[in-house]
C-alpha positions in Angstrom: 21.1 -23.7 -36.8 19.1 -21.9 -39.1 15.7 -20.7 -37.9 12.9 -22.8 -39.6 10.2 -20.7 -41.7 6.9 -20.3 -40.9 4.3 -22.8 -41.7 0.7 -22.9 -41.9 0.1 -19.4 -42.5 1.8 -18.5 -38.9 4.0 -15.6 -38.3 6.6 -15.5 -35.5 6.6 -12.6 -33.4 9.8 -10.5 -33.7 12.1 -9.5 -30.7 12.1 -6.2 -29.8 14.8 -4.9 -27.4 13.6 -1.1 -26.5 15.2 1.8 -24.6 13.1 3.7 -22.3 15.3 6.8 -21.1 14.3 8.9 -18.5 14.6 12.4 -19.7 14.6 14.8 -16.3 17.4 11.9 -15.2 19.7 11.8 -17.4 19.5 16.0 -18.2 19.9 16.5 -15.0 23.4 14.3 -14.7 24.1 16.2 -18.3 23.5 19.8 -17.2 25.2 19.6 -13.7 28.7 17.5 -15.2 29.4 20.1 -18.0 28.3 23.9 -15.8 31.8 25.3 -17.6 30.9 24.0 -21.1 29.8 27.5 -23.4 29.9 28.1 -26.8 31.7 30.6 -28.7 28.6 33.1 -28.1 29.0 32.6 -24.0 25.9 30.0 -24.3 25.8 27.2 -21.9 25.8 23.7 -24.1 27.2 21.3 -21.7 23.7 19.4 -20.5 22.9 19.7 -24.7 26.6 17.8 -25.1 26.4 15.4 -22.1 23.2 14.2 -22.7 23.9 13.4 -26.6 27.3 11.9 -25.4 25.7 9.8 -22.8 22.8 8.1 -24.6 25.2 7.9 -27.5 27.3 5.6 -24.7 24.1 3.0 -24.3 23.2 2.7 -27.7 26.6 1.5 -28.7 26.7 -1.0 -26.0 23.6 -2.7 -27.2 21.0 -3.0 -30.4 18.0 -0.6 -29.4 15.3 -1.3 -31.8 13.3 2.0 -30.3 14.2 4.9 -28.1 11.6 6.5 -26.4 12.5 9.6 -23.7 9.8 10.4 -21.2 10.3 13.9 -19.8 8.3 15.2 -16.5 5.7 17.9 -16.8 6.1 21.4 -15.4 3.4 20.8 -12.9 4.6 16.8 -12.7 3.6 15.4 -9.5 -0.2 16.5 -9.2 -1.8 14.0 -9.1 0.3 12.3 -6.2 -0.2 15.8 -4.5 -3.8 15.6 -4.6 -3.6 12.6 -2.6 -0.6 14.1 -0.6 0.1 17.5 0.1 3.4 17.4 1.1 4.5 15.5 -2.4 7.4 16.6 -3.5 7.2 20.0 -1.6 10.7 20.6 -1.3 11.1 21.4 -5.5 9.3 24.7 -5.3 6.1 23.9 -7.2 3.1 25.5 -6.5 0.2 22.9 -7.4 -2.3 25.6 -6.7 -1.6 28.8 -8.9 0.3 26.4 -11.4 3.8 27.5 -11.0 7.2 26.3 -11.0 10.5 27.6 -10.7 12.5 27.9 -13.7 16.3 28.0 -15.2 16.7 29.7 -18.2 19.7 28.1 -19.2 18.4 24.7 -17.9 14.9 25.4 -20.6 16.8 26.5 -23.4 19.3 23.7 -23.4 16.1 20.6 -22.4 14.4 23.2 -25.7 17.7 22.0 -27.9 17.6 18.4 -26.5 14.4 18.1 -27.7 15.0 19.5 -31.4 18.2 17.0 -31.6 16.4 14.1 -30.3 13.3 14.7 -32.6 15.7 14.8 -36.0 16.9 11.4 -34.8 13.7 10.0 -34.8 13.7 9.2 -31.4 10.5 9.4 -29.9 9.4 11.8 -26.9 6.8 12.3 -24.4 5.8 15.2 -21.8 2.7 16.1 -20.1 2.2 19.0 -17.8 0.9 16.7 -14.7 2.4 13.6 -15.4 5.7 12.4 -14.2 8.1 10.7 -16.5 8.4 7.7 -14.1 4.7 6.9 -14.8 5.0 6.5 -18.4 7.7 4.2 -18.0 6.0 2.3 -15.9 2.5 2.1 -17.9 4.7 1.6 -21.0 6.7 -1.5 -19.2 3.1 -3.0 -18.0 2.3 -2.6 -21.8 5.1 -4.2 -23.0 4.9 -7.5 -26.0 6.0 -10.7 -24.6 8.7 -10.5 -27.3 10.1 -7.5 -25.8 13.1 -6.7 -23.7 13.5 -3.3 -21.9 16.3 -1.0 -20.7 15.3 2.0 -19.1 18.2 4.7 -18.0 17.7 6.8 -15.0 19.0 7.8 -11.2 15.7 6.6 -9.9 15.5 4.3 -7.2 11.9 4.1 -7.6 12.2 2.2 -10.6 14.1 -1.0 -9.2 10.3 -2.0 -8.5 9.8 -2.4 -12.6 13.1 -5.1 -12.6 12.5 -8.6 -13.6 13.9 -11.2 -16.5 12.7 -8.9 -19.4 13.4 -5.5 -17.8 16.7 -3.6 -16.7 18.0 -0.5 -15.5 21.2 1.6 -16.3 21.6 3.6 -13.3 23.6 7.2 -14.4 25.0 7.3 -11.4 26.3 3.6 -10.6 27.6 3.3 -14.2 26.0 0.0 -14.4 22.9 -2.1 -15.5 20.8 -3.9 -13.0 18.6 -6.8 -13.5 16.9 -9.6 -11.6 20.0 -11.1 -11.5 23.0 -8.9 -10.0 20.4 -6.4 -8.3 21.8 -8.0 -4.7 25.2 -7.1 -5.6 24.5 -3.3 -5.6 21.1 -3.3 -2.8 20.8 -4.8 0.5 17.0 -6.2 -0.2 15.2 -8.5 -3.0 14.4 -6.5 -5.6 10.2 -7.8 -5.2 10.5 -5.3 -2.0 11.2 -2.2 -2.7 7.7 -0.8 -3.4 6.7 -2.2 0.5 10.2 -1.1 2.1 8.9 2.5 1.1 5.5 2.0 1.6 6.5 1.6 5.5 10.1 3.6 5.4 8.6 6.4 3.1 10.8 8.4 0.9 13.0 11.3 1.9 13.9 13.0 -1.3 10.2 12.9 -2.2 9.0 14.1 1.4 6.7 11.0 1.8 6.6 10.0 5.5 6.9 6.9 6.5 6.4 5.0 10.1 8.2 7.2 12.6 11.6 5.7 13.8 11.3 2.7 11.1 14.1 3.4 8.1 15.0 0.7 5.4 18.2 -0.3 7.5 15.8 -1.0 10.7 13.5 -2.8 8.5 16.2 -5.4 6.8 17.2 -6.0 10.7 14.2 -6.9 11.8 13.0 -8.1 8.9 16.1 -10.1 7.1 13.7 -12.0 5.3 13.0 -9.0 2.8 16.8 -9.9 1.5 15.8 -13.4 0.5 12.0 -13.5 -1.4 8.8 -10.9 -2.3 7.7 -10.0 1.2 4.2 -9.0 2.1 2.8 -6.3 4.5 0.9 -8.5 6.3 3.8 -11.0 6.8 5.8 -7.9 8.0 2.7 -6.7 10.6 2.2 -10.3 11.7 5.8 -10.9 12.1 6.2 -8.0 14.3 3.4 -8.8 16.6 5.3 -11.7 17.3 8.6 -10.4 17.6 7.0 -7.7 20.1 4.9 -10.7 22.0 8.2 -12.5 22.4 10.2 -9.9 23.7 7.5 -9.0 26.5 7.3 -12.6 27.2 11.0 -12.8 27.8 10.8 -9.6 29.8 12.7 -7.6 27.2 11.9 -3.9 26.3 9.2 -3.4 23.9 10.7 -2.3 20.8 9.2 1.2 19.8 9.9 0.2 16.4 7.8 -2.3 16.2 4.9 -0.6 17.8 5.0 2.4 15.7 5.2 -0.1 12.6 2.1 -2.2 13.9 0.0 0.7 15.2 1.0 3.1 12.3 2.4 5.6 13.8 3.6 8.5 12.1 4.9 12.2 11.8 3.4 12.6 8.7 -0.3 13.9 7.9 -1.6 10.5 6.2 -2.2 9.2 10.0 -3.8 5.4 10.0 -4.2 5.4 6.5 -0.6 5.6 6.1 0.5 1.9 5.0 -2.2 2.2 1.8 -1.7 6.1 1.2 1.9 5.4 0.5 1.2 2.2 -1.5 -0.4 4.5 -4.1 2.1 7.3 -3.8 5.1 4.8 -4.6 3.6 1.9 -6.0 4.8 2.0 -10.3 2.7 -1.2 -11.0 -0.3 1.0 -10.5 1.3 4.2 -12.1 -0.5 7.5 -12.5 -2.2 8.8 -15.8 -5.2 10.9 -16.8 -7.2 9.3 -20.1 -5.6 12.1 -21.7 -2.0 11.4 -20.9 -2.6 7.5 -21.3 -3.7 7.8 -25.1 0.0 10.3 -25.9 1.3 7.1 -24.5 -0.6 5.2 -26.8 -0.6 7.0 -29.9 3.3 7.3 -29.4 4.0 3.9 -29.0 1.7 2.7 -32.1 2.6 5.9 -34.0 4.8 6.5 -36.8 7.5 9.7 -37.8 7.2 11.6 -40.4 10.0 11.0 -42.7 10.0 14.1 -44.4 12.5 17.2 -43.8 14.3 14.8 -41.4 17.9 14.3 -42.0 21.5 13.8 -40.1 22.5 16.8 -42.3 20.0 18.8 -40.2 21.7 17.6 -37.0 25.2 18.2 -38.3 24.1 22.1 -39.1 22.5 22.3 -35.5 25.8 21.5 -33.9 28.2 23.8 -36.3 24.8 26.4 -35.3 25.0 25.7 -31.2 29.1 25.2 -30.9 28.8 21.5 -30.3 30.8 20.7 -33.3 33.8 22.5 -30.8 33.7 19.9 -28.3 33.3 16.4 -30.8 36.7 17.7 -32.0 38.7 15.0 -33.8 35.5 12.9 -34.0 34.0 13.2 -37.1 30.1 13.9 -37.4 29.9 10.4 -38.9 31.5 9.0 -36.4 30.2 10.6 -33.5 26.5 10.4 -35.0 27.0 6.4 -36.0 24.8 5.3 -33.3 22.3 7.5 -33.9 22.4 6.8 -37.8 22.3 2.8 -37.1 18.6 3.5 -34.5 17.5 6.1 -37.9 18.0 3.1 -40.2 16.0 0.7 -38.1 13.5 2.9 -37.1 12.6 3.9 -41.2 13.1 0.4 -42.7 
């Protein structure tokens, strides 16, 4: 059946589906898949390659009617580590003289990514203090009602942004989670993942969380987190009364559940641990200076030049950087169609 036109003077909003890649992510898998990929000059190309090959994977499976690619900042993370100190403290960034480390071959290569992805119109995003995760996040909360959203990352921290509208393609599962499979691939509903942290903390970020109380401890005493959206106070009233019951049967106390109801932990945010790690993990309530918040803005309601940019351009960068070596018996056209299909959309 046809759609009806409109009447009245109305307009009907137009669906948008939009993919919101996360940049350090999906790099990262690029550059560390392809170390023995080099050009004909000795130049290391295989993160350049990967990453182009990759996202060239998701937008064939699906119609993207925008890209967007949120990268991290040098100093990403500061504004977390003003809260925290020990934020991120194992990836060698120093907060305080404005450091980080750096991998020449690993720059160069995000420097060509970035020239690649610009010709094809998709559009970018990086701000020295801001992590990539938050602008996914504040650009999800911004999101039209029209609008569905895949965002691609490693990140377990986004599972918190899944619901009907919004999915993830995890690099590493090879798969796209929603609302709907997300218990095939995690042992807890997907509403919980922002408190299982809160009280677990996070390891690869060096949050602390309540001492002796991981997320497997957690789902045992607490299986209800598998079912429905789970609350902290349901979780501290619910383990005052498994700890009352097990004194009153003249079981051991479990020191679980004490740490977890008098907040005990290793880490340096003491008492104020359960709402110190709510703001450190929580992506509903993302991170962003004024500053950062209008890029966001002005990229998402802005528009690309047209001029100078062409797929000819693109297929002279690759002949330039050796990638044209390692498409092979694909032809640019081919290998470029994709890319060409979310040009066309984007300039219509």
């Amino acid at each position: 059946m046809s759609k009806r036109p409109p009447r009245n003077g109305e307009t009907i909003a137009k669906k948008q589906n939009t993919l919101l890649v996360d940049g350090n992510a999906l790099f990262k898998r690029a550059f560390l898949g392809a170390k023995g990929l080099y050009n004909t000059e000795g130049i290391h190309i295989g993160g350049v390659y990967q990453f182009l090959t990759l996202l060239r994977k998701i937008l064939n499976e699906d119609l993207y009617h925008r890209v967007y690619v949120f990268w991290d900042g040098n100093l990403s993370g500061k504004l977390r580590y003003d809260i925290y100190k020990p934020y991120k403290s194992n990836r060698n960034k120093d907060y305080i003289n404005g450091t980080h480390p750096i991998d020449e071959s690993e720059l160069l290569q995000r420097k060509m990514v970035w020239d690649y992805l610009n010709e094809m119109y998709i559009r970018q995003l990086q701000n020295e203090i801001i992590e990539g995760d938050d602008f996914i996040a504040t650009y999800c909360l911004l999101k039209k009602p029209t609008e569905t959203i895949t965002i691609i990352t490693s990140d377990r921290d986004m599972c918190q942004l899944i619901n009907e509208k919004i999915r993830i393609y995890f690099i590493d599962l090879k798969q796209y989670v929603d609302a709907y499979n997300y218990s095939s691939y995690f042992c807890h509903h997907h509403d919980n993942s922002v408190l299982i942290k809160t009280i677990a903390g996070d390891n690869s970020d060096m949050i602390k969380g309540i001492k002796g109380v991981k997320e497997k401890t957690l789902l045992k005493l607490f299986p209800i987190l598998k079912e429905r959206k789970v609350t902290l106070d349901e979780i501290i009233i619910s383990a005052k009364e498994q700890q009352t019951e097990r004194i009153t049967n003249k079981k051991q106390p479990l020191k679980s559940l004490h740490n977890l109801i008098n907040c005990i932990t290793d880490g340096e945010q003491g008492k104020d641990i359960y709402s110190i790690n709510e703001r450190l993990v929580n992506l509903k309530k993302p991170m962003l200076t004024h500053e950062s918040l209008n890029e966001l803005n002005e990229l998402i309601d802005g528009t690309f030049e047209a001029s100078g940019r062409e797929l000819k351009n693109v297929y002279r960068m690759m002949k330039e950087d050796g990638l044209d070596k390692e498409i092979g018996e694909i032809r640019y056209p081919d290998y470029l169609v994709p890319f060409k299909k979310l040009i066309d959309r984007e300039i219509i």
